[in-house]
N, C-alpha and C positions, 0 to 999 in steps of 0.2 A: 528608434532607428527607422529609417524611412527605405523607400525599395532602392531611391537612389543611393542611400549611403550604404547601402549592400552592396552595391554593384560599384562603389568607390574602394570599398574593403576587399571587396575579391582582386581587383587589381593593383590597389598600394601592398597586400599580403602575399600577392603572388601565386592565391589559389590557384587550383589546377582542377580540382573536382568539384561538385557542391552535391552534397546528400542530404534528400528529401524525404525527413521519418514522419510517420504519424501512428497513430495506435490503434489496435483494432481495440473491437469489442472486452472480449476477456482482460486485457491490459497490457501486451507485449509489442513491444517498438515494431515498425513493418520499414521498411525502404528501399528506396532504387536511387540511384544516382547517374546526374548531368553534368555532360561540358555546361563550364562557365558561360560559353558563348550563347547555351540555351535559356537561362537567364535573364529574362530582358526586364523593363518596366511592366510591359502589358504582363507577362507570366504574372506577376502577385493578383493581379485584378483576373486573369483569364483562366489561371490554371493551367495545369500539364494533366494529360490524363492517366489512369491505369484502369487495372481490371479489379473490379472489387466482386466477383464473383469470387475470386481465391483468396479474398479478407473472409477469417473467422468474424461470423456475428454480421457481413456487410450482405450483399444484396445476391438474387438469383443467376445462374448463368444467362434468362433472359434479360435482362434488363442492369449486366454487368458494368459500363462505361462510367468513369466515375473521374472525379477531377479533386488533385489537390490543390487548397490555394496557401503557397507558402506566407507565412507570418514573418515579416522583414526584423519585427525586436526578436525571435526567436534567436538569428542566427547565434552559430559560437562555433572557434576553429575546434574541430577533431582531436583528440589529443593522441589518438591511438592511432591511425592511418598513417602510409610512407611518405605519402606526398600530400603535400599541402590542402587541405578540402576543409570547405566550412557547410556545414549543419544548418539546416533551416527545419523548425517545428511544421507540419502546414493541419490545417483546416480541410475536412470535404466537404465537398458540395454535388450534387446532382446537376448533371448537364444539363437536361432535359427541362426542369423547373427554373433552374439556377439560383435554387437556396439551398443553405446550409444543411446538412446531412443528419437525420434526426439521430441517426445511431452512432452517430462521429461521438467520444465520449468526453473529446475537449468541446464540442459544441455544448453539449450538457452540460458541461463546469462554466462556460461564460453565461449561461441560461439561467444556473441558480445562484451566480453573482447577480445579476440583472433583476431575477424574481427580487432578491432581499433588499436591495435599493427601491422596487416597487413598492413593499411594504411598508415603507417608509419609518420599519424597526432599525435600521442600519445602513451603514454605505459599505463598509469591507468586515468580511470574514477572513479572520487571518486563521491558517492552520500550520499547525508543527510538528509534524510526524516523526516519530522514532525507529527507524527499519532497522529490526535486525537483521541477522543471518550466519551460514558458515561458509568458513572459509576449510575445503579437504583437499586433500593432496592424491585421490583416489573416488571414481566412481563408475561401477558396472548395473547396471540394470539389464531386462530382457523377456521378453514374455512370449511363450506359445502353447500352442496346444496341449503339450506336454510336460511343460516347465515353467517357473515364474521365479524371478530373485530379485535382489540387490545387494550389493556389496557397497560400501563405502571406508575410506581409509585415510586417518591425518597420522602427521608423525606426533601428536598431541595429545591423540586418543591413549584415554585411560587403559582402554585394552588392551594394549601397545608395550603398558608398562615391563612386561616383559618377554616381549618380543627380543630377536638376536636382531641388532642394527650393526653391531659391527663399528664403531661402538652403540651401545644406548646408555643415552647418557640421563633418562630416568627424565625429572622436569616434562612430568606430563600432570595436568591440574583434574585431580580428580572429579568424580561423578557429582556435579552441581554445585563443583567448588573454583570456579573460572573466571568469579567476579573479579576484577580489578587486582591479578599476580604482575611482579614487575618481572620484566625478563630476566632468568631466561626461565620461568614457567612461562612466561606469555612469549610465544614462539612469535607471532604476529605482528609486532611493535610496528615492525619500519615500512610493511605492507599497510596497515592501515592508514597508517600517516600520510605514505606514496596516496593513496585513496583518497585521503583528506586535502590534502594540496591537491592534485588533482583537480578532484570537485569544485574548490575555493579560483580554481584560473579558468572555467568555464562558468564562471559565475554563481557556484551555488556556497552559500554560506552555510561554514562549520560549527559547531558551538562546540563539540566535543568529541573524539570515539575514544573507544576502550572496549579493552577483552568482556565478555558477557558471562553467563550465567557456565553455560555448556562446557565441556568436554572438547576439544578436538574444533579449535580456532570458532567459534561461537562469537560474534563481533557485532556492534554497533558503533555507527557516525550518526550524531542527530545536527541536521539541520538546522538553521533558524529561521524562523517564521516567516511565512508569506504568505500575498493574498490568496484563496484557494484553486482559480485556474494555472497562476505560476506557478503554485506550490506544485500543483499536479506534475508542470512540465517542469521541477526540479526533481520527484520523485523516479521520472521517468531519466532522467540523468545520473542521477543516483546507483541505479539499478546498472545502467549501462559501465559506468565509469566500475565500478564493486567489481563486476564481473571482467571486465578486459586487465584493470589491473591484477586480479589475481589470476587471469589468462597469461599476461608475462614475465608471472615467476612460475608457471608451469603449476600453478594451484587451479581451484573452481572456486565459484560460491553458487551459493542453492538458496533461496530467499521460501524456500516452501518450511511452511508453520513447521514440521515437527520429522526432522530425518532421522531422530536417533531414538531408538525406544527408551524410554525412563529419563531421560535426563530433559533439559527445558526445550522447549518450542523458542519457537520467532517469531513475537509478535512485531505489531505496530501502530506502537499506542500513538495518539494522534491528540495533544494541544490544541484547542480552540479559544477565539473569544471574538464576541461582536463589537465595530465601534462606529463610532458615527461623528461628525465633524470633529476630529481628533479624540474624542472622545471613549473610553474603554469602558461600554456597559455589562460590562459582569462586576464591576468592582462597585461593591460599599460598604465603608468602615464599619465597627462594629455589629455585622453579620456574624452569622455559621461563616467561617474560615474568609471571610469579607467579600462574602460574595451576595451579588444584587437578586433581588427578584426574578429579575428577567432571568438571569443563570437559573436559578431555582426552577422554572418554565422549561426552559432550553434542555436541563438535564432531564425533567418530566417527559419531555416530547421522546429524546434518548432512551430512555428506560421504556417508555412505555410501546415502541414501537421495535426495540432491540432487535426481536425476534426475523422480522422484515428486512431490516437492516444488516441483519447477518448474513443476508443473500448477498449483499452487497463487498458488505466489509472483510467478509469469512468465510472466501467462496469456494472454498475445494474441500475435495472431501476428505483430504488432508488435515484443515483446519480443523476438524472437530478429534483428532488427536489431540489437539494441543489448548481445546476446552474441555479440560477434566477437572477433577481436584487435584492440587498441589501445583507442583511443579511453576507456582507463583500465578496460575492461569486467574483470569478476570472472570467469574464464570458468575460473581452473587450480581444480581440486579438492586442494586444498592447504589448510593453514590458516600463519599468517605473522605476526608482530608488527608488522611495517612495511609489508609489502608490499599494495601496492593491486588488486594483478589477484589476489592469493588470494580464494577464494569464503568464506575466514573470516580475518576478523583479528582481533588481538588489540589493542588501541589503548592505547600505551603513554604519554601524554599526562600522563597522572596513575600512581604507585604503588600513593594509598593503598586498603587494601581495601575500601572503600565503590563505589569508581571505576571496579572490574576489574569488564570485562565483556567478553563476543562479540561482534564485531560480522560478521553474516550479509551480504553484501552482491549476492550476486545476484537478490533481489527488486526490482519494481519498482513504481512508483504507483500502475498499470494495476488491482493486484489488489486484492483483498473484503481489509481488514484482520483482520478475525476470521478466514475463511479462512487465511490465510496466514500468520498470529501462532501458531494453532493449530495446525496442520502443523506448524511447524517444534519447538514445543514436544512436538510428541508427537514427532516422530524424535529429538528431544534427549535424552528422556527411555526411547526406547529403545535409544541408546548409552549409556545409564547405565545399565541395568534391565541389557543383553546385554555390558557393558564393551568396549565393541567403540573397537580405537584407530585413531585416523586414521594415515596418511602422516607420518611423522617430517614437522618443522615447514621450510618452505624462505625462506630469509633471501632470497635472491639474484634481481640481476635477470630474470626468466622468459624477458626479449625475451635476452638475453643469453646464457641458456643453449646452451652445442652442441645440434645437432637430435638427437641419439642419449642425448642426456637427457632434452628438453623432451621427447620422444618417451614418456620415461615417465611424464609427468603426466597424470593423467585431464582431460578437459576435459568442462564442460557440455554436455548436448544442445542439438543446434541449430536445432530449430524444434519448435513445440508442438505437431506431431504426435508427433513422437517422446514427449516428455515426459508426454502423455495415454497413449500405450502405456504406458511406464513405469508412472504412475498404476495403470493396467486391471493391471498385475502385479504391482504392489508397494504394497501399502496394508492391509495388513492390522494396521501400527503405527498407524493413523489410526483404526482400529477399536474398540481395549483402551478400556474405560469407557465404550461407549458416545459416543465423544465427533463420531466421524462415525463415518453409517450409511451401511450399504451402500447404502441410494435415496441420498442422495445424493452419493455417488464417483458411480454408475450415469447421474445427473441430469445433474452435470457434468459427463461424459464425454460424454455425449448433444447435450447444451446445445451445449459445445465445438465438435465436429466438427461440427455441421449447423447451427448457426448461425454459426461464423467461419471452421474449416479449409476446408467445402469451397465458402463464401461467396467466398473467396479464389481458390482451388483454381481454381476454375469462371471466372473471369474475364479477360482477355487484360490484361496489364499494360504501360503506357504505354513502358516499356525495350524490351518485346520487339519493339513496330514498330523501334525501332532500329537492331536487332539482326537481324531477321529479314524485315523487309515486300519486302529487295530479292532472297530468295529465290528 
């Protein structure tokens, strides 16, 4: 789509508004909205501007002026809004220069599409994310000086089971038993569905949802594959659409890794595979689970850089609830064709070569999708570039394992401080093409620690009166 057939669409559709999102830093949609009449040909080339000093992760109050330039294939009508508005993705750019925004995170995801075509290993990285999330009918949080909580509440939750509802009619899925109940244990059905159409009429392709692991509406819709800057801009659709439809049945959802203590997290495991003139180079027949060298590489570069990557992919300090043992979490640094706790599998579901792909699974919701599509692409691509081989492949149960073996598994780091060290030491594979700049590892890192680690760090947590007040 062209800028003119934008402006042919806004008047054959009858639009009335046109809203202009983009994303900050961290990962969450930001936008303002134009009459149609401001709109023109020159705006996609010229930009509108705003103030990116009050963008998280975007530039100083000196040198705030900052220009979106909308992406005309971007658009898609609103589904949620009263009156007629279509959506346009945009791009930043710096006035001043008039290039592209080193910190814009969609600039970064066409950056490491671009780098992987220079190396001339590949022409498209397709990625497949699987977001979970919940969906609750109740949430209070609150913090001061004096007090800190949260409450949350579904009519699903186990805890609930005997609560007075007046009636309660029971049909709540107990503590990590939510995988795939048909209604009416599965409270959720026609909600998700709504979510699923939805998504599929603004363009984003469904392959499935269903109730999830959790307690108390625990949900996944996965996607089908795209390249990975559209994927970005379908995960960022994703997120929107989840959330507004479960805003008008008077529900929420929460895409943060881990709201419920003991029972499972939200990850989002993410499907990869490299191809090049139609070609899918991770598949070759009689391999380990028929997968090529180059995969064998690709998942080396993955493992071996994980811990860096978890800055990326595992960004809250949330996320390292929900890398523990059990509760299905990816935490062995391994890769596996079956196995659910490796932090790579190989999903053997289908043979044929079209099908074969990585699936990355220690990512979670929490993060920036071009961040984190991008990362792993670039460490994939420097276990192919350095041929560096992973950890012979482990079939077997890990819980299972004698301790003087599991002993030898690497495991994830366990909290995003750690994993921001990491980052500050190990990132110079994020570097190669330009594709992140050192301002922003430097940004992020900064961002990070003084606005969540030592947010966190610094406050007394409602366990430790528990544990400690009768000191």
């Amino acid at each position: 789509m062209k800028p003119k057939d934008v402006l042919a669409r806004i008047k054959d559709k009858g639009i009335q508004a046109v809203d202009l999102k983009f994303v900050d830093l961290p990962g969450l949609w930001q936008h303002f909205t134009i009459s149609p009449r401001e709109l023109t040909e020159d705006a996609f080339e010229e930009g509108l501007g705003f103030d990116g000093s009050s963008i998280r992760g975007f530039q100083h109050i000196q040198e705030s002026d900052m220009l979106l330039i909308p992406d005309p294939a971007s658009a898609f009508e609103d589904p949620f809004t009263a009156l007629p508005t279509l959506n346009l993705i945009c791009n930043v750019k710096d006035p001043v220069t008039g290039q592209s925004y080193s910190r814009d995170p969609r600039y970064i995801a066409t950056k490491a599409e671009s780098y992987l075509k220079s190396t001339g290993l590949g022409d498209t990285a397709y990625f497949g994310p699987e977001a979970e999330f919940y969906i609750f009918d109740d949430v209070r949080f609150d913090q001061s000086y004096n007090f800190g909580y949260y409450y949350i509440d579904s009519v699903e939750g186990f805890w609930n089971s005997g609560r007075e509802e007046k009636p309660n009619l029971g049909y709540k899925p107990r503590y990590k038993e939510g995988y795939f109940p048909v209604p009416p244990m599965d409270h959720l059905q026609d909600i998700r569905t709504e979510m699923m159409v939805t998504l599929e009429s603004i363009g984003v392709e469904i392959e499935i949802q269903h109730h999830e692991v959790g307690t108390a509406g625990q949900a996944e819709i996965d996607m089908r594959f795209d390249s990975l800057r559209i994927m970005g801009d379908k995960v960022m659709k994703y997120k929107y659409v989840v959330k507004n439809v479960a805003r008008r049945h008077n529900k929420t959802v929460t895409l943060m890794p881990k709201p419920i203590f003991q029972d499972n997290g939200s990850g989002m495991h993410v499907h990869q595979s490299l191809w090049k003139g139609g070609k899918n180079l991770f598949f070759e027949a009689g391999t380990y689970a028929d997968i090529s060298k180059m995969a064998v590489y690709y998942i080396g570069g993955i493992l071996k850089h994980a811990s860096s990557l978890l800055a990326f992919c595992a960004p809250t300090t949330n996320s390292y609830r929900r890398l523990v043992p059990g509760y299905e979490a990816p935490i062995n640094l391994i890769y596996s064709q079956r196995n659910r706790s490796a932090a790579v599998r190989i999903p053997v579901y289908s043979r044929s070569e079209k099908a074969k792909r990585l699936e990355v699974r220690f990512p979670d919701p929490s993060c920036n999708p071009y961040l984190a599509f991008s990362a792993m692409l670039m460490a994939g691509l420097d276990g192919i570039q350095n041929k560096i081989m992973p950890p012979d492949p482990l079939d077997k149960d890990l819980y299972d394992l004698p301790p003087e073996d599991l002993a030898k598994v690497q495991k994830t780091a366990g909290s995003l401080e750690e994993v921001l060290d990491a980052l500050e030491r190990d990132h110079e594979y994020l570097l190669k093409g330009d594709v992140f700049t050192p301002d922003v590892i430097d940004v992020w890192l900064s961002y990070k620690r003084s606005r969540e680690l030592d947010a966190i760090r610094l406050r007394p947590h409602p366990w430790e009166f528990a544990l400690y007040f009768d000191i």
